[in-house]
Legacy VTK file of the C-alpha trace (Angstrom):
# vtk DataFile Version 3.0
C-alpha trace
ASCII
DATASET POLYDATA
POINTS 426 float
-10.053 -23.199 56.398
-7.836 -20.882 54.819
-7.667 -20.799 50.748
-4.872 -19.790 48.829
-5.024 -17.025 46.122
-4.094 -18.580 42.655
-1.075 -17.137 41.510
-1.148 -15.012 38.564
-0.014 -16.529 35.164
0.061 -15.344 31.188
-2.997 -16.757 29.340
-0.715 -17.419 26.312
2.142 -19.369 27.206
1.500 -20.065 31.238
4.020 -18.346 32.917
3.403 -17.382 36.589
3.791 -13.566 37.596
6.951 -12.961 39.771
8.715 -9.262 40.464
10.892 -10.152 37.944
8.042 -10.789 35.659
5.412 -8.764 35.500
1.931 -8.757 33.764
-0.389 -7.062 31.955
-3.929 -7.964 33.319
-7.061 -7.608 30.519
-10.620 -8.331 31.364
-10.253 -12.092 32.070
-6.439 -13.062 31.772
-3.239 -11.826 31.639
-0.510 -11.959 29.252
3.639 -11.343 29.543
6.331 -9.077 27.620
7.319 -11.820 25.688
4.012 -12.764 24.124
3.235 -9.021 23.885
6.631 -8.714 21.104
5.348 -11.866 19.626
2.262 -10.608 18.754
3.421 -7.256 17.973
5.595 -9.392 15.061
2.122 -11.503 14.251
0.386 -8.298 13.751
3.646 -6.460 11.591
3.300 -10.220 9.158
-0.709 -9.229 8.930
-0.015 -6.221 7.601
2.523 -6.914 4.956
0.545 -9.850 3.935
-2.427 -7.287 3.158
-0.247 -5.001 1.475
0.422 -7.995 -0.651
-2.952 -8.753 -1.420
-3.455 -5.664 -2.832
-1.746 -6.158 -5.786
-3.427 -6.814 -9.217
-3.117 -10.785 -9.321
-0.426 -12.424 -8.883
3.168 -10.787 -9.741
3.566 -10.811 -13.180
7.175 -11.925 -15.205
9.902 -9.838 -16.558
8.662 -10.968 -20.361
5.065 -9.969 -18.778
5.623 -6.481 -17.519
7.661 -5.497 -20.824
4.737 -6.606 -22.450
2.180 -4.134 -20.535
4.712 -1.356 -20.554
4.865 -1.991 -24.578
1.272 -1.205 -24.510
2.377 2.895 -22.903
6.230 3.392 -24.003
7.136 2.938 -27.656
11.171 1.844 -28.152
13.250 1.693 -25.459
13.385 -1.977 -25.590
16.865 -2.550 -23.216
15.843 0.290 -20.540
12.271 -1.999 -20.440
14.373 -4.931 -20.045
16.263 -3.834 -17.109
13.589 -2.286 -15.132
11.036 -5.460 -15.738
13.746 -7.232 -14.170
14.247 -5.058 -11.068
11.035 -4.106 -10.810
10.699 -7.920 -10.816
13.455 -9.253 -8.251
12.323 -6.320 -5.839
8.812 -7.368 -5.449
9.699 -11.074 -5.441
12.065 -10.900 -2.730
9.263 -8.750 -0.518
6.665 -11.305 -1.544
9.015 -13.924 -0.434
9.828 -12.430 2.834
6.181 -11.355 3.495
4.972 -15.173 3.342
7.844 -16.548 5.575
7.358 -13.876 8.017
6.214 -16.623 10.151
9.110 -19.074 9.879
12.170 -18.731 11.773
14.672 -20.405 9.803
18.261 -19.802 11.062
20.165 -21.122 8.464
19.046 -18.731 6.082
20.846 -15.993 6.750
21.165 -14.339 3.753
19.422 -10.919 3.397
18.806 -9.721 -0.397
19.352 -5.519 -0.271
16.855 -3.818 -2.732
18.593 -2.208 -6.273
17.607 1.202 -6.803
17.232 2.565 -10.395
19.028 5.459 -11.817
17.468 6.297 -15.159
19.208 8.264 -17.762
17.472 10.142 -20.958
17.506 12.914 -22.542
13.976 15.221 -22.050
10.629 13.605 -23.457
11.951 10.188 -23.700
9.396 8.377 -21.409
11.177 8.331 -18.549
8.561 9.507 -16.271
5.911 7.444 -18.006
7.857 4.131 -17.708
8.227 4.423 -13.742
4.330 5.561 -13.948
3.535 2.331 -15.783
5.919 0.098 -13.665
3.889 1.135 -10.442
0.094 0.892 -12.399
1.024 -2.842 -13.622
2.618 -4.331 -10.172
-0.501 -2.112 -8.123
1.727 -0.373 -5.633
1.660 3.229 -4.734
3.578 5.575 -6.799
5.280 9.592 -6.311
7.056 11.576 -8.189
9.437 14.191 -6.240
10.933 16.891 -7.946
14.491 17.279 -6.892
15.020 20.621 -7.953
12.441 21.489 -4.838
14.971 19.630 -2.162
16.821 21.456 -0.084
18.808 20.384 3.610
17.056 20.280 6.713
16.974 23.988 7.965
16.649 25.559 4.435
13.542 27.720 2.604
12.478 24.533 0.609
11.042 20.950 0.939
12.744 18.834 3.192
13.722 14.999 1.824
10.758 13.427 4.046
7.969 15.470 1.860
8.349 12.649 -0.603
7.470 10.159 2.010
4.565 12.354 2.766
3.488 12.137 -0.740
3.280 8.631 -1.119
1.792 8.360 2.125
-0.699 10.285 0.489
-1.156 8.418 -2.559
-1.152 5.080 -0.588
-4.646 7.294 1.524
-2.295 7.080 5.021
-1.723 3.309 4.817
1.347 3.097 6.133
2.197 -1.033 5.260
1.080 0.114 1.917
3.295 3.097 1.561
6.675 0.844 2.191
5.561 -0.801 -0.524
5.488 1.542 -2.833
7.718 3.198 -5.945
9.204 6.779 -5.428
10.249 8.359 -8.476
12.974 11.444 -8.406
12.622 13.522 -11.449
15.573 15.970 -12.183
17.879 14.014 -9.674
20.939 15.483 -12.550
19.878 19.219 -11.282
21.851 17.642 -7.560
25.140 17.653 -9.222
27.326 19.856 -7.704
29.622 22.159 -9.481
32.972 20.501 -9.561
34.620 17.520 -8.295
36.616 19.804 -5.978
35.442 21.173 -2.481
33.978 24.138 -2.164
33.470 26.510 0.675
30.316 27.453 -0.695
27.157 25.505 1.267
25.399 23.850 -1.479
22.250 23.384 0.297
20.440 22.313 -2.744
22.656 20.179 -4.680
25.377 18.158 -3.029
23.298 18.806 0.557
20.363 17.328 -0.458
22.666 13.559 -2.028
23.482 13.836 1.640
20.168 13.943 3.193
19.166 11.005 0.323
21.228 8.796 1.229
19.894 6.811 4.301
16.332 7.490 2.514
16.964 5.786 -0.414
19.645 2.608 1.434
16.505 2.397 3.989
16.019 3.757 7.230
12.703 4.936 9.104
11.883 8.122 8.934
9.002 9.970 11.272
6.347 11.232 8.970
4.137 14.233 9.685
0.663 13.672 9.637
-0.691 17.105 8.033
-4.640 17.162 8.000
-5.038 13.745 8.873
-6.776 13.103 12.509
-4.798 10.774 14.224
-4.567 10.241 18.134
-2.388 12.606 20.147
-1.242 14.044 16.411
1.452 11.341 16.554
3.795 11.413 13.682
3.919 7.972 11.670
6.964 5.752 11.522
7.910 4.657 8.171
10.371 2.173 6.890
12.281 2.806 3.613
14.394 -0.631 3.375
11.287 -1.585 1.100
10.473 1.404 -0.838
12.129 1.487 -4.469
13.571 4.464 -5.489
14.256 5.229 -9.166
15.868 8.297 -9.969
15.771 10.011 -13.522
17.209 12.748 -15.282
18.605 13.857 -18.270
22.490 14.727 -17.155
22.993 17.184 -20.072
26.721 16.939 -21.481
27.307 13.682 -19.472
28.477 12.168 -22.765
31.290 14.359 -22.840
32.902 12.550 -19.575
32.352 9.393 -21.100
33.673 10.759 -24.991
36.812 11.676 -22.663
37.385 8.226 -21.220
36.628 6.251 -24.622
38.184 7.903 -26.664
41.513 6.670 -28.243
44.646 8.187 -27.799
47.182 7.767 -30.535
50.608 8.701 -29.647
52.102 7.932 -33.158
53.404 10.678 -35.263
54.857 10.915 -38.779
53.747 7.968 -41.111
52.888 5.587 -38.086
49.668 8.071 -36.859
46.539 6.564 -37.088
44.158 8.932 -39.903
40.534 9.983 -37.725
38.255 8.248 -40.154
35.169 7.127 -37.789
32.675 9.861 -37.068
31.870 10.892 -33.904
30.363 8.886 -31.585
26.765 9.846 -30.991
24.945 10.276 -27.489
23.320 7.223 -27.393
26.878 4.758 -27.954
28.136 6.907 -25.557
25.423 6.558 -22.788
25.509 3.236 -23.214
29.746 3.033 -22.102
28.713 5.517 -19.071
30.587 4.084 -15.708
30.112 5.237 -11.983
33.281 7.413 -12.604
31.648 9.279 -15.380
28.694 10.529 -13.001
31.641 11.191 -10.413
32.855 13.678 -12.496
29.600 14.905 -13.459
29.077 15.923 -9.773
27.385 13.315 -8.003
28.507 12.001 -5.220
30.100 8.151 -4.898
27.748 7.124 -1.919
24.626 8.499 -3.822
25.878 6.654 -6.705
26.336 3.505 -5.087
22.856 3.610 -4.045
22.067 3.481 -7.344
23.413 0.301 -9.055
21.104 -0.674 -11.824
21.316 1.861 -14.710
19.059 1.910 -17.674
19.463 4.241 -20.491
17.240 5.894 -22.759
17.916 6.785 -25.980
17.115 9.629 -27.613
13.380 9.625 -30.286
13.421 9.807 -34.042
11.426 11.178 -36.254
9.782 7.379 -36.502
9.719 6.645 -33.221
7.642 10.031 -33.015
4.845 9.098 -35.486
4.518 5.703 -33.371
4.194 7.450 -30.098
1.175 9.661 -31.624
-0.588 6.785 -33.069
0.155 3.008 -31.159
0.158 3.419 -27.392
-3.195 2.777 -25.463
-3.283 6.256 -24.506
-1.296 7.406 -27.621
-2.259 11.465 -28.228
-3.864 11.347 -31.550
-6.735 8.162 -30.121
-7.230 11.316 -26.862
-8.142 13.907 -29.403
-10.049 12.030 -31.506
-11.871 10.566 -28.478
-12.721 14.384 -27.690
-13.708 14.797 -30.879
-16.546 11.936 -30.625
-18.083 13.719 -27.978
-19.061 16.462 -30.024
-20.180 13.074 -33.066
-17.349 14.519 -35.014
-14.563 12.558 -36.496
-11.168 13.589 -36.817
-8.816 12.080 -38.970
-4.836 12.556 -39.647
-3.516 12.066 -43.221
0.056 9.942 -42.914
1.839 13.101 -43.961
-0.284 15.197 -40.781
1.683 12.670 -38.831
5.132 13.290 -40.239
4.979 16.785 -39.979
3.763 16.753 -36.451
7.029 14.200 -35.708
8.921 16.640 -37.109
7.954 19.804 -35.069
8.532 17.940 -31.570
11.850 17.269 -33.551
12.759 20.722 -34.254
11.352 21.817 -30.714
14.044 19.680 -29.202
11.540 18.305 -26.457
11.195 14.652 -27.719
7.489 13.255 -26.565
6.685 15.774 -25.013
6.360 18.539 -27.069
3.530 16.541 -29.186
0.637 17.617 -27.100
1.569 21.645 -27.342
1.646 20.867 -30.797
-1.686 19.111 -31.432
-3.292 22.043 -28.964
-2.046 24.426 -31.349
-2.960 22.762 -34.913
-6.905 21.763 -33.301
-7.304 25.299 -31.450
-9.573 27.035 -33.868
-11.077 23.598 -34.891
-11.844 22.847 -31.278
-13.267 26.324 -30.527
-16.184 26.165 -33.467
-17.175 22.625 -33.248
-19.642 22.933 -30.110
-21.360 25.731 -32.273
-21.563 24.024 -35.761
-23.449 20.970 -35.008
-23.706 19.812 -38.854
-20.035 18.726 -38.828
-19.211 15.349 -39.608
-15.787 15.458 -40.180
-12.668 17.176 -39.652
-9.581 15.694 -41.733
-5.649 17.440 -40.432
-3.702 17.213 -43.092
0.343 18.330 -43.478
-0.760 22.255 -44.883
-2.919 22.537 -41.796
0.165 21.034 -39.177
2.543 23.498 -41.049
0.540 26.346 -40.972
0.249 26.975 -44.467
-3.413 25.786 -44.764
-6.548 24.998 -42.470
-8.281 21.771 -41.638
-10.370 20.621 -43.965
-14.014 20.507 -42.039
-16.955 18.437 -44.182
-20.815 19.035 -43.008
-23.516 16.954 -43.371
-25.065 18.932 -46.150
-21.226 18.451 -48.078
-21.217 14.569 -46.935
-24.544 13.770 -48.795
-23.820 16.211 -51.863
-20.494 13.936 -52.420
-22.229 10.380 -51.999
-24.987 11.291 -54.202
-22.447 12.689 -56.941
-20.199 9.642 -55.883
-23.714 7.276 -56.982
LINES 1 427
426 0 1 2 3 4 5 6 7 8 9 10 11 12 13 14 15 16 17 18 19 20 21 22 23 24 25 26 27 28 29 30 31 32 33 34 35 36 37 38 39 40 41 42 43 44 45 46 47 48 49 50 51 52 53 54 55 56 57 58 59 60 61 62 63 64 65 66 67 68 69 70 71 72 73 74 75 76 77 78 79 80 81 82 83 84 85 86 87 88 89 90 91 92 93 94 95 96 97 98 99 100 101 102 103 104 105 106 107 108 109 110 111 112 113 114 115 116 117 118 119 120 121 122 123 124 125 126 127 128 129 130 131 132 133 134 135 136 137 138 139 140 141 142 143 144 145 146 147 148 149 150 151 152 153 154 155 156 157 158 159 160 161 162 163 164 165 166 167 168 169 170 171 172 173 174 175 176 177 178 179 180 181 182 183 184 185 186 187 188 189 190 191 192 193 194 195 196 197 198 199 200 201 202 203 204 205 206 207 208 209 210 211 212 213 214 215 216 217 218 219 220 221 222 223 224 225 226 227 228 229 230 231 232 233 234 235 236 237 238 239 240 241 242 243 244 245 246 247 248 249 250 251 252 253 254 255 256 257 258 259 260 261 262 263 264 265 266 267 268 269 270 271 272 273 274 275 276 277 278 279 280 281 282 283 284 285 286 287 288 289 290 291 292 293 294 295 296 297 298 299 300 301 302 303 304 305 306 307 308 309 310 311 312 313 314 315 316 317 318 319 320 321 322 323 324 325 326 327 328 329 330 331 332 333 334 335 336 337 338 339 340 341 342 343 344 345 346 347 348 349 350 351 352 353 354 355 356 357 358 359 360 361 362 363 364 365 366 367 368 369 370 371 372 373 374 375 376 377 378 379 380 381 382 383 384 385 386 387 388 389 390 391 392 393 394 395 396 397 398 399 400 401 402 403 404 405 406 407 408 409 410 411 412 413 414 415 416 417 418 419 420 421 422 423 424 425
């Protein structure tokens, strides 16, 4: 009696093995082409679905992130605004697309693109610190790329994928995690390209490298190399920038004179009917606020690199107030750091309210907002930080405005000093 051989079929949805439809044969079953992309897509929905349980909680609100990055960045309450909102709709819409990666709904067929950031300061005004922040309170990977290091394909320089390679780094060669993550250009003004008009000059580090940005930053995927990372066959990685948020920064010195040139009125009256120039000038901060697409044109950017960047936040420019806060009420404000160090060694530093002032005013005169605070405290606590370890009966050390301005020295009480004065003080 002759018996027939049972005719191959896929283990997952049944169907039988003809030349037309091959299959792959496992251990005990088989399965199709079909159910091979299907769980290929399964797989893809695992992964984003992890890279979404790695952030911190649930997403937090607009009102909840300006609230944390209150905490870090002191002012700059409408450039908050706007990124706690974009920072807000972009991780929404991936949450929401991560959790109905499973349902196939054809009717909706509307795809929400991603808003890049273009933030605009002048130097020391947080803008580095806010993107920082943004990434550290959501709990995605973040990069900063210097665009002043860019250069085209083919030139002495990085190439535009490095800063994919960074954050692939940061996110410890998790790719899912990666295309999550926040990329922030710093210097992205330096690109600008001389003039509006062509030139026959290749400007492989400017106007080349908006080129090479562009499908970067819209979203495209991009092979990554994998230097010093063991991988089989030394394959490069595939990464996909469509959910990667880009925010670009930089302080586009003279900028505000495009923008003074567009807003400002032109009177054509003459004699007794012309209009008398009473208002003073506009200052940088009005004018950032009027800046257009056009304005940047002119600066030198391109229009498609602009258009990749629709959401624009300004920063405005730091007071001497705004100064004295930054030293004192952040989390990780400067003056809580140094007197932290100082604890280590039992001292105590303390900063009269004029110490404080005159520090504000330094960065001031320095010209480098935030920034310059720290070179300033380094200088003022040198000598004071170089004879503390030695001179273990110190108890305090008091900075008052003399010692910021140079004109005196910090006044250092011992032990012996300390019990003298409460015992006259009795």
């Amino acid at each position: 009696m002759m018996t027939t051989t049972p005719i191959a079929h896929c283990s997952f949805c049944g169907i039988e093995k003809t030349p037309t439809t091959p299959l792959i044969a496992g251990a005990e079953g088989y399965i199709c082409e079909a159910c091979v992309r299907l769980a290929n897509q399964v797989v893809t929905s695992w992964g984003h679905k992890r890279s979404l349980a790695d952030l911190h909680g649930p997403l937090p609100t607009p009102a909840a992130i300006k609230t944390r990055l209150d905490e870090y960045v002191i002012g700059q309450d409408s450039a908050k605004e706007i990124l706690s909102v974009a920072v807000y709709n972009h991780y929404k819409r991936l949450k929401h697309e991560s959790e109905q990666a499973n349902i196939s709904d054809k009717n909706d067929t509307i795809d929400i693109e991603k808003s890049n950031i273009l933030l605009l300061g002048p130097s020391g005004t947080g803008k580095t610190l806010i993107a920082s922040t943004l990434a550290k309170i959501v709990g995605v990977p973040f990069a900063v790329a210097d665009a002043t290091t860019l250069t085209q394909a083919g030139y002495v320089g990085d190439d535009v994928e490095t800063i994919l390679t960074r954050l692939l780094d940061v996110a410890e060669g998790n790719v899912k995690r990666a295309e999550w993550g926040i990329v922030y250009l710093d210097e992205v003004d330096k690109l600008a390209r001389a003039s509006e008009s062509a030139t026959v000059v290749r400007d492989v580090s400017g106007e080349g490298v908006q080129q090479a940005l562009l499908k970067l930053i819209e979203g495209t995927q991009v092979k990554v190399p994998q230097k010093g990372r063991r991988r089989e066959n030394n394959e490069d990685v595939i990464m996909d920038t469509r959910n990667i948020l880009f925010i670009a920064g930089g302080a586009f010195a003279g900028l505000e004179e495009y923008v003074a040139k567009r807003v400002k009125p032109t009177h054509q009256d003459i004699g007794f009917h012309a209009q008398i120039e009473t208002e003073q000038k506009l200052s940088t901060n009005r004018l950032l606020a009027e800046i257009q697409p056009a304005d940047l044109k002119r600066f030198g950017m391109i229009p498609e690199f602009i258009g990749r960047l629709p959401i624009i936040a300004v920063l405005e420019d730091l007071d001497e107030a705004a100064l004295v806060r930054i030293l004192t009420e952040p989390r990780n404000a400067l003056t809580k750091q140094y007197k932290k160090l100082f604890t280590y060694e039992n001292v105590t530093l303390e900063f009269t309210p004029a110490a404080l002032t005159a520090l504000a005013k330094k960065a001031l005169a320095r010209g480098t907002g935030a920034r310059g605070l720290r070179s300033i405290m380094e200088h003022v606590l040198r000598r004071c930080m170089f004879e503390l370890p030695s001179r273990k009966e110190v108890l305090r050390c008091i900075v008052d405005e003399d010692a910021v301005n140079g004109t005196g020295e910090i006044n250092i009480i011992e032990e012996e000093a300390e019990k003298e004065a409460v015992r006259v003080g009795r």
